[in-house]
Structure formats: structure tokens, C-alpha cells
N, C-alpha and C positions, 0 to 999 in steps of 0.2 A: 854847613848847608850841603856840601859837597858829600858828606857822609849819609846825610838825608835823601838827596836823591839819588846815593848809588842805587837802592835795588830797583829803585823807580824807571833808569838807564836800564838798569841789567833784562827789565821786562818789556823793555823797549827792542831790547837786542834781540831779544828770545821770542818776538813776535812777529805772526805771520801776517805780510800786509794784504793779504786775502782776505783770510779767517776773522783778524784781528784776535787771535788767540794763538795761545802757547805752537810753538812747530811741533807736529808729528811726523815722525822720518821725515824731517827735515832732505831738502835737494837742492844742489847748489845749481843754477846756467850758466852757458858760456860766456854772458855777460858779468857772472861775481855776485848775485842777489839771491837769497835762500828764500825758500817757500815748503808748506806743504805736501808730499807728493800726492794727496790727494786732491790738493787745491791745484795745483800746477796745470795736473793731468784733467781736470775736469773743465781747464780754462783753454787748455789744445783739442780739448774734445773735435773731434771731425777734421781737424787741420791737417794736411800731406806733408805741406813744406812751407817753409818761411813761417817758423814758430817765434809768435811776439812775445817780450819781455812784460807780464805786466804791472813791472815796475817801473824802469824804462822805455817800456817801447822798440827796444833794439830785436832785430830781429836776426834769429837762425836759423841755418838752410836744414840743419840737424835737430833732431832731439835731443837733446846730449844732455841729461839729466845725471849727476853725480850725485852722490848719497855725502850726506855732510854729515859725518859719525862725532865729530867733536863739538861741533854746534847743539847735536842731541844731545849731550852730556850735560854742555853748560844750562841747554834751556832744564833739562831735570834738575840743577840743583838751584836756578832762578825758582822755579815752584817751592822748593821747599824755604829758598827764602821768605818768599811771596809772606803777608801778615793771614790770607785766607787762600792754604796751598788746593794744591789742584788746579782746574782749569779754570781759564778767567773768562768771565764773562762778555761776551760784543758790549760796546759801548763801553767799557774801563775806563776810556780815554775821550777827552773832551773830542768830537766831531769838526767843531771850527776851529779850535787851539791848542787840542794833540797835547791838551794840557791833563794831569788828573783831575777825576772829579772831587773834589775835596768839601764843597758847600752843599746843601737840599735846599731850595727853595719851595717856602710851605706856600706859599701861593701859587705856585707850578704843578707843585709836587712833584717833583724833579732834581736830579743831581747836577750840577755845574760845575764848572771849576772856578781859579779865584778871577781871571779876568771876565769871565760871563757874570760874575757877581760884582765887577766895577762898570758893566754896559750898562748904556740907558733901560735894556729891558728888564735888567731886575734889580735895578738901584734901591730902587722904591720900596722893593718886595722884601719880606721878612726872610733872609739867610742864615742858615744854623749848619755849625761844621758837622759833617756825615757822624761822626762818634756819637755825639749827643742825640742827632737824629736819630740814627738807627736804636740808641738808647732809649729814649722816648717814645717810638714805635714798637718796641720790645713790651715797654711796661703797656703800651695801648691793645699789641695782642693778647699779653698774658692776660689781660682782662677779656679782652673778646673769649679767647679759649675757654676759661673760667666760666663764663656767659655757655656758649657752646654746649660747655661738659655739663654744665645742669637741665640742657634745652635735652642734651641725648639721655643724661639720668633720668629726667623725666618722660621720655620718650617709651623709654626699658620698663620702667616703672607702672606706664599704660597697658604699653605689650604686656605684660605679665598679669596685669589684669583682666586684659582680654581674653590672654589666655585660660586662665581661669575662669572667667565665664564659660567658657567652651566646656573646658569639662564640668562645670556646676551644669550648664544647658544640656548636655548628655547626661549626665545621673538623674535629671527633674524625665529629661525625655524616656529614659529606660522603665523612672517609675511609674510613668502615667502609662509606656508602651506595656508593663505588669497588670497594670491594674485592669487597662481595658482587655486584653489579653484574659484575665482572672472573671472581670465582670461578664464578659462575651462568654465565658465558660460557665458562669452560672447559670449564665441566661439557657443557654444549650441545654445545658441539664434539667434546668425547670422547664424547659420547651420540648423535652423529651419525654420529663416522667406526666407532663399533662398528655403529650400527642397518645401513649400507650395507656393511660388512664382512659382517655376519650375513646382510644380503638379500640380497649376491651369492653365498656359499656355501649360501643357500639355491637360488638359483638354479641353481648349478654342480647341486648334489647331485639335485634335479628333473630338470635335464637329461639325468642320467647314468639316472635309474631309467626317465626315459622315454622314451632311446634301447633299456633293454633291455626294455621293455613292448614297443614297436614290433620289435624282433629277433622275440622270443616270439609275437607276434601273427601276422608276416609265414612265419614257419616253421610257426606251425599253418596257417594259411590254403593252404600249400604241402602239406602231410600233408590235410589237407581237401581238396582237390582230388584228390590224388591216389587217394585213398579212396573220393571218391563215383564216380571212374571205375569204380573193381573192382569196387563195389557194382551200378554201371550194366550191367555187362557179365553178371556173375554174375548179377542179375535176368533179364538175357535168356535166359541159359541154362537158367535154369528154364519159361524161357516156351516153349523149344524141345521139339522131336516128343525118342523116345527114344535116337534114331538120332544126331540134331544132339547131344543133351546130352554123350552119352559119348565124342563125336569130341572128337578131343585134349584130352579131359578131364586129362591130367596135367599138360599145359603151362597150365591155368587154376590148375589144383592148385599148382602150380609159383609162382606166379605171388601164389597168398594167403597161401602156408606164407613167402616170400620179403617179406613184408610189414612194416615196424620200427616202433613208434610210438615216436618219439623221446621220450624223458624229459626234460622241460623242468622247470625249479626255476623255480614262480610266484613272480613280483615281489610281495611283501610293502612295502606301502607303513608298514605301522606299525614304527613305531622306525628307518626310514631315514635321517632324518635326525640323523646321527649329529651334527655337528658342536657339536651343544646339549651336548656336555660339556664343550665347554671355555668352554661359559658361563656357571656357575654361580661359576667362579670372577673374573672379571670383574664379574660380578652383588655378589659378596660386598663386592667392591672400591668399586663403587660406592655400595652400601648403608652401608656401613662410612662413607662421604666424604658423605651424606647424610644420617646418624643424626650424625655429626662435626658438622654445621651447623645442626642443628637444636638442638645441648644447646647449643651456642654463644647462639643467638636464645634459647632456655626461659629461660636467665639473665636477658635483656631483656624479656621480658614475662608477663605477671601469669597464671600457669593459676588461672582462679576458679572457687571450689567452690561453680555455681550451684545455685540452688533455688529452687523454683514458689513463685507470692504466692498462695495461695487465696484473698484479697481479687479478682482479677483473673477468677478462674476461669469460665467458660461455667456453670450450672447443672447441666448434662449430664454433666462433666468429673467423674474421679473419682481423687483423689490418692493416693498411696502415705503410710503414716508420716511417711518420712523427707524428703517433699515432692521426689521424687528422680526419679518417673514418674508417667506421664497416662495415660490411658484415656479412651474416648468409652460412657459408660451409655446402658442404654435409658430409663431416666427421668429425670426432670427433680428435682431438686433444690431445695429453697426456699432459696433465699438471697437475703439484702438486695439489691435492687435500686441497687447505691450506683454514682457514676458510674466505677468504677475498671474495673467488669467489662463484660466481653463478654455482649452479652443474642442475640444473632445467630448469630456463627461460632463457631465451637467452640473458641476460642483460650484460652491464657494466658499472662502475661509472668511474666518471674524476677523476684526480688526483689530482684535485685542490679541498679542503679544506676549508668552510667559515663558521665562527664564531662571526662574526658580518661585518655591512656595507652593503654597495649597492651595487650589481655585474648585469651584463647582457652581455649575449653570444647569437649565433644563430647557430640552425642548420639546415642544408639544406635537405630537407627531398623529394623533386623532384617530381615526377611521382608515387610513392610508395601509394599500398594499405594499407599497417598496419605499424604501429610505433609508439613507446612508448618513452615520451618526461618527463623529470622533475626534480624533483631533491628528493632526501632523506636524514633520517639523515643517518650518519656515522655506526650506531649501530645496521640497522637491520639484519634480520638474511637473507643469502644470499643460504638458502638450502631449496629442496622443492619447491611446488608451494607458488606464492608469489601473495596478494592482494594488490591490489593499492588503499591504502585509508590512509586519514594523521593519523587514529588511528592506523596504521601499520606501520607508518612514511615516507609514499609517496604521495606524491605532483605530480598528473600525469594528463597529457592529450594526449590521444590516438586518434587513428585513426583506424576503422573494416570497413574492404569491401568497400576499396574504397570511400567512400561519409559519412561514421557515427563516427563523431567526438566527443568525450565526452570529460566531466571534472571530473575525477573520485573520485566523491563525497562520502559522509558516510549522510544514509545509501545506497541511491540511484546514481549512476550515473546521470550527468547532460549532456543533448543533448544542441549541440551546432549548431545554425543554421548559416551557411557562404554562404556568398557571390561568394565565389572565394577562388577556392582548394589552400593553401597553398605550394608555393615550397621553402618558408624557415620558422623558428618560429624563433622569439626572444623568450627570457627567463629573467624576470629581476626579482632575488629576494631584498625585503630590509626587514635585518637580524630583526633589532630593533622594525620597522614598523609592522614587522611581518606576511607578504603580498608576495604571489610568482605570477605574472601576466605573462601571455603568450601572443604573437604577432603572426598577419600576416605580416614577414616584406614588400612584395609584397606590399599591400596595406595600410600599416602604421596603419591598424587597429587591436583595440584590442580583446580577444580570450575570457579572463578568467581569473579571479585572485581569488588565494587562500587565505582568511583573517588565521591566526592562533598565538600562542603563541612562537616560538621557542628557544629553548634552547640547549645547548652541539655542537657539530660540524655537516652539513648539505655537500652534495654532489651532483652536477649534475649524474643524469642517463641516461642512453641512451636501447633503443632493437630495433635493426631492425625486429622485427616478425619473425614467417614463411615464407617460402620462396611462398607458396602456389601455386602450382604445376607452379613457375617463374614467375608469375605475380607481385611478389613483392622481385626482386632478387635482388633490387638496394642499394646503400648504404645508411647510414645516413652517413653525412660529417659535422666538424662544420668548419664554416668560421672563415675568419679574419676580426674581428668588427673592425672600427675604426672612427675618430671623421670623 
């Protein structure tokens, strides 16, 4: 037994009763008791004089720490005794009986020694000596592990799936970004070779009315002449004695009665242009190939049913119900000052939210002189006057005076030259793409698209303007998009 418990003694010798672990530069005091010099010196911490033992309790008027060089020896070859060398762990040693822990109590789950496993507290309890235990928690991990290492193989096994969707959803996206790409290019071409078909039968059909304008014109100017001769002559004869007048008055006679004003058929320029009837059918063709590409794309991105945050609203601003149109009032409105809202321009943003994907909405913008159309991020500042540029973080296109429509660029504003005054805008942004494009939905044509980077949360915005002495008192409304 004595042999058993030497190395058990020997770690006994070789421990620090601070630490309760192996001595490192071990120090001896002037009372005889070794420690740590890190434990020592952190147990005098702040102390002058009369430094306690705390082992003993004895105390010294000095420091007088000595370096114990032979104790460091024996405790290094204690470790290598040790059955698990290196450092040992707090708690080795029984707490109440400074005994080893030698038993596990599975009902604790806990390590004891053998008189904690002869106390009333764990008499009862099911005791198994530490070897077995930790034997039997060994085989309970390698199974967990086991467990584990299929949960991570499975794990890898997704990811790499996932991963592969990625690049399968890029090669699908590349081909359809080809295809439309190719189809948009037929289109162009067939939208070119019809425009230059149409403008040289326009041209032809011009030519022909305004060679017979020029017939007509040069055939009266020929009747005109000749008319103001007889007129000229006939004047004179009235101007003559009674004598002159009546000489050879029949051959003048002769000469008015023999007079033709030709009947010319005026050139009617309205509806000449005839060949605009074979273009409707062409027109259907393309509209037809055009309404075809668009249900395609509706499938691909999100038509949202947005609506006004009246947390956001101008005080001025006056909602609908259904939060569905704005108005600019002539009075001001008391509402919380909170920092969501516009105290300045007469703005509001929707309530709807986008952080990534494809969205598009429209709004109906009517009759109106001024209005301000787009979207921003979430984050700008809503006090003060406000500039519309995307280094501001607005994506805007406007409307001045009636007819001056811009895309409100950095550093310059971009003039937008239309066809046909818009009475609604499509809005379509794509989050990823990083593109906000604007529409005439009227004429399915495009306005304006913003290229940029986006990042963080992004928000439709709306301002009906001034009201400008009521020329422009009508509302914005956004509609109900649908396929």
C-alpha cells in the first residue's frame, strides 16, 4: 500500500497550496512553507510590511522570498511520474478529505473519493471507480463524435450543393441574360428596318403630293398671268374716249367670253399618307412580341402593392384611406416631430422595404406639372432641404413646368426628351443588378435607368410638388399592378 501511495504523497509534496497545482518557481518563506512565486506575490499584492504566511499565518516584517531550486526538480520529476504527466488539474484532491478522487458518482455526476462514497450522501448512489468511468464515457463520446462527424459530413455535403446551385443559377442566369440580350437585338433590328421602310414611304408619298402641289401652283400662276393681261387691257379700254372703246369691241368680247379657268382638285394633305394602313398590322405584331416579354419578366419579379408610411409624411401632405394617394394641403398639420419624417420637402416614402430582388410598381401622376418619382435608401436624412442625387442616396426623376423632365444625375441633371407626357411611371428596381429604371406605362416605353452599387435597405419615394398657384393640385396615386 505504501508503494501505492508513494507517487500519490510525492504530489502531495510537489503541490501548491494556493494553486492546488504542480509549484512553478517554486519560493520558499521565512517561516519553511513553499509556494508559487506567482501565487505568493499575488497574495502580498499591495502589502508594505508584515507579510502573512498563507499557510500559517505567521507573519514577516520582510519579503524574504528564496527561490527553492531543488523542490523545482523533485516537483518535474513528480509530473513525469504522475499516470497523466503535465499539469494537474484544481480539484485532484478530495475538498473535504484531501483524499484522491478515486469513484464517479453517476447520480452526481461527479468525482469522489472512497470516504465520500461511504457518506450518507452517496451511499445510496450508484459508484463506479474513475478507470471504468472514464472507460465508459469514452465509448459514450466516440459515439457522440461518430454522431457529430455525420451531422458535419452532412453538413459539407449540403454546402456543396448549395454551392452548386450557385453556379448552375449563374449559367441558367447568363443564358436567359443571352437570350434576352439577342431577342432585344432582333427586336431593334426589326424596329429599324420597319422605322426606315416607313420613312422612305414616307418620303416617296411627300414627294408625290409635292410634285402635284408644284403642277397646281405653276398652272395657276400660268392662269394668273394670263388673267391679269385681259384685266390690264380691259382697264385701258375703259380708260379710253367713246370712240376707242367700241373699236373692235368684239374681238375684246371675243377674247373674255374665250377665257377657261381650269378646275384644278386641291391637294388635301390630310389622310395622304396613306401607307399607315399597313401599319397597324405590324404595330399588333410587335405589341403582341412585346406584351409576350413582359408576362415572361412579371413571372421574375415581384409587382408590390405599395403604400404610403404616414410616420414619413411632410405635415402638409394629405393621405387617402387606403394610404394609396398624396396630396399637397394648404395647412400644416401637427404631427410628431419624430426623425422618420420630412419637416422641409413635401415628401413621403412607402412602407414597403427592399433589400434585395426585383420589385416594380407604378404611379399615376395624371395632368400634373411637378412630381417627384424614385426611390432611396432607408437612411437618409429626412430634415432640411434635400438634394436628389444617388450620392445623397436618391434615385429620382422629376418633372418642372409642365414639359422638363429629368433624371436627377451627379453632377448634372439629365434632360429627358418624350414623346408623349406621361399619365403613369412604372418603377422597376433590381436590388443585385443594381439598376432602378423608370417607364411610360402609356406607351410601354422606357424613361431612364439608374446603373449603381446598392447596399443596406432602399425605399420607394413619392412628392406631389407645389401646388403652384393650382395648377398642379392633383394627386400622385399608385396603382394596382398586376400580371
Amino acid at each position: 500500500m505504501a508503494g501505492e501511495n508513494s507517487p500519490l504523497e510525492l504530489q502531495d509534496e510537489t503541490t501548491c497550496s494556493i494553486c492546488l497545482d504542480y509549484f512553478t518557481d517554486p519560493v520558499l518563506t521565512d517561516c519553511g512553507h513553499n509556494f508559487c512565486y506567482s501565487c505568493i506575490a499575488r497574495c502580498w499584492e499591495g502589502i508594505r510590511t508584515n507579510f502573512p504566511c498563507p499557510q500559517c499565518r505567521v507573519l514577516s516584517e520582510q519579503r524574504n522570498l528564496r527561490p527553492n531550486r531543488q523542490l523545482a526538480n523533485v516537483t518535474e520529476i513528480a509530473k513525469n511520474l504522475s499516470p497523466c504527466s503535465g499539469r494537474r488539474h484544481k480539484g485532484s484532491l478530495c475538498e473535504a478529505h484531501k483524499e484522491s478522487l478515486k469513484l464517479f458518482c453517476e447520480d452526481d455526476q461527479t468525482l469522489i473519493c472512497l470516504v465520500c462514497g461511504k457518506s450518507r450522501d452517496h451511499r445510496s448512489h450508484t459508484l463506479t471507480p474513475v478507470e471504468e468511468a472514464v472507460q465508459e464515457y469514452k465509448e459514450r463520446f466516440e459515439n457522440y463524435l461518430e454522431l457529430l462527424r455525420k451531422e458535419v459530413e452532412e453538413i459539407w455535403i449540403f454546402k456543396s450543393s448549395e454551392k452548386r446551385k450557385v453556379k448552375q443559377l449563374k449559367y441558367e442566369t447568363e443564358i436567359k441574360r443571352k437570350k434576352i440580350v439577342a431577342d432585344f437585338g432582333k427586336l431593334h433590328q426589326f424596329l429599324n428596318k420597319e422605322k426606315q421602310s416607313l420613312l422612305s414611304k414616307l418620303e416617296e408619298e411627300e414627294k408625290k403630293i409635292l410634285q402635284r402641289i408644284r403642277e397646281n401652283v405653276t398652272r395657276l400662276e400660268e392662269q394668273s398671268y394670263s388673267l391679269l393681261q385681259l384685266i390690264s387691257e380691259i382697264e385701258e379700254k375703259c380708260q379710253q374716249s367713246d370712240t376707242e372703246l367700241l373699236k373692235d369691241i368684239k374681238n375684246t368680247l371675243n377674247r373674255y367670253e374665250k377665257v377657261e379657268i381650269a378646275e384644278l382638285d386641291a391637294v388635301s394633305t390630310e389622310g395622304r399618307i396613306s401607307f399607315h394602313l399597313s401599319y397597324p398590322q405590324q404595330y399588333l405584331i410587335l405589341t403582341k412580341m412585346v406584351r409576350k416579354f413582359r408576362d415572361t419578366l412579371s413571372a421574375e419579379f415581384d409587382l408590390v402593392n405599395v403604400t404610403l408610411d404616414p410616420q414619413t409624411a411632410h405635415p402638409n401632405l394629405i393621405l387617402s384611406e387606403d394610404r394609396k394617394s398624396v396630396t399637397l394641403g394648404d395647412t400644416r398639420h401637427y404631427q410628431p416631430d419624430n426623425h422618420e419624417r420630412f419637416d422641409t420637402c413635401p415628401c413621403i416614402l412607402a412602407s414597403e422595404i427592399f433589400t434585395s430582388g426585383r420589385h416594380y410598381w407604378e404611379v399615376e401622376v395624371g395632368d400634373k406639372t411637378a412630381w417627384d418619382l424614385g426611390i432611396c435608401k432607408a437612411s437618409v436624412s429626412r430634415k432640411g432641404q434635400i438634394t436628389y442625387t444617388p450620392k445623397k442616396g436618391y434615385w429620382a426623376v422629376v418633372l418642372r413646368n409642365g414639359n422638363e423632365y429629368l433624371a436627377c444625375t451627379s453632377p448634372y441633371s439629365t434632360e429627358l426628351l418624350l414623346n408623349l407626357k406621361p399619365q403613369a411611371v412604372g418603377i422597376f428596381l433590381d436590388y443585385e443588378a443594381g439598376k432602378i429604371s423608370f417607364y411610360n406605362v402609356q406607351e410601354e416605353s422606357h424613361l431612364f435607368t439608374f446603373t449603381d452599387s446598392f447596399t443596406g435597405k432602399l425605399q420607394p419615394f413619392f412628392s406631389p410638388c407645389l401646388k403652384e398657384e393650382g395648377r398642379n393640385a392633383g394627386a400622385l396615386r399608385i396603382q394596382v399592378v398586376s400580371n
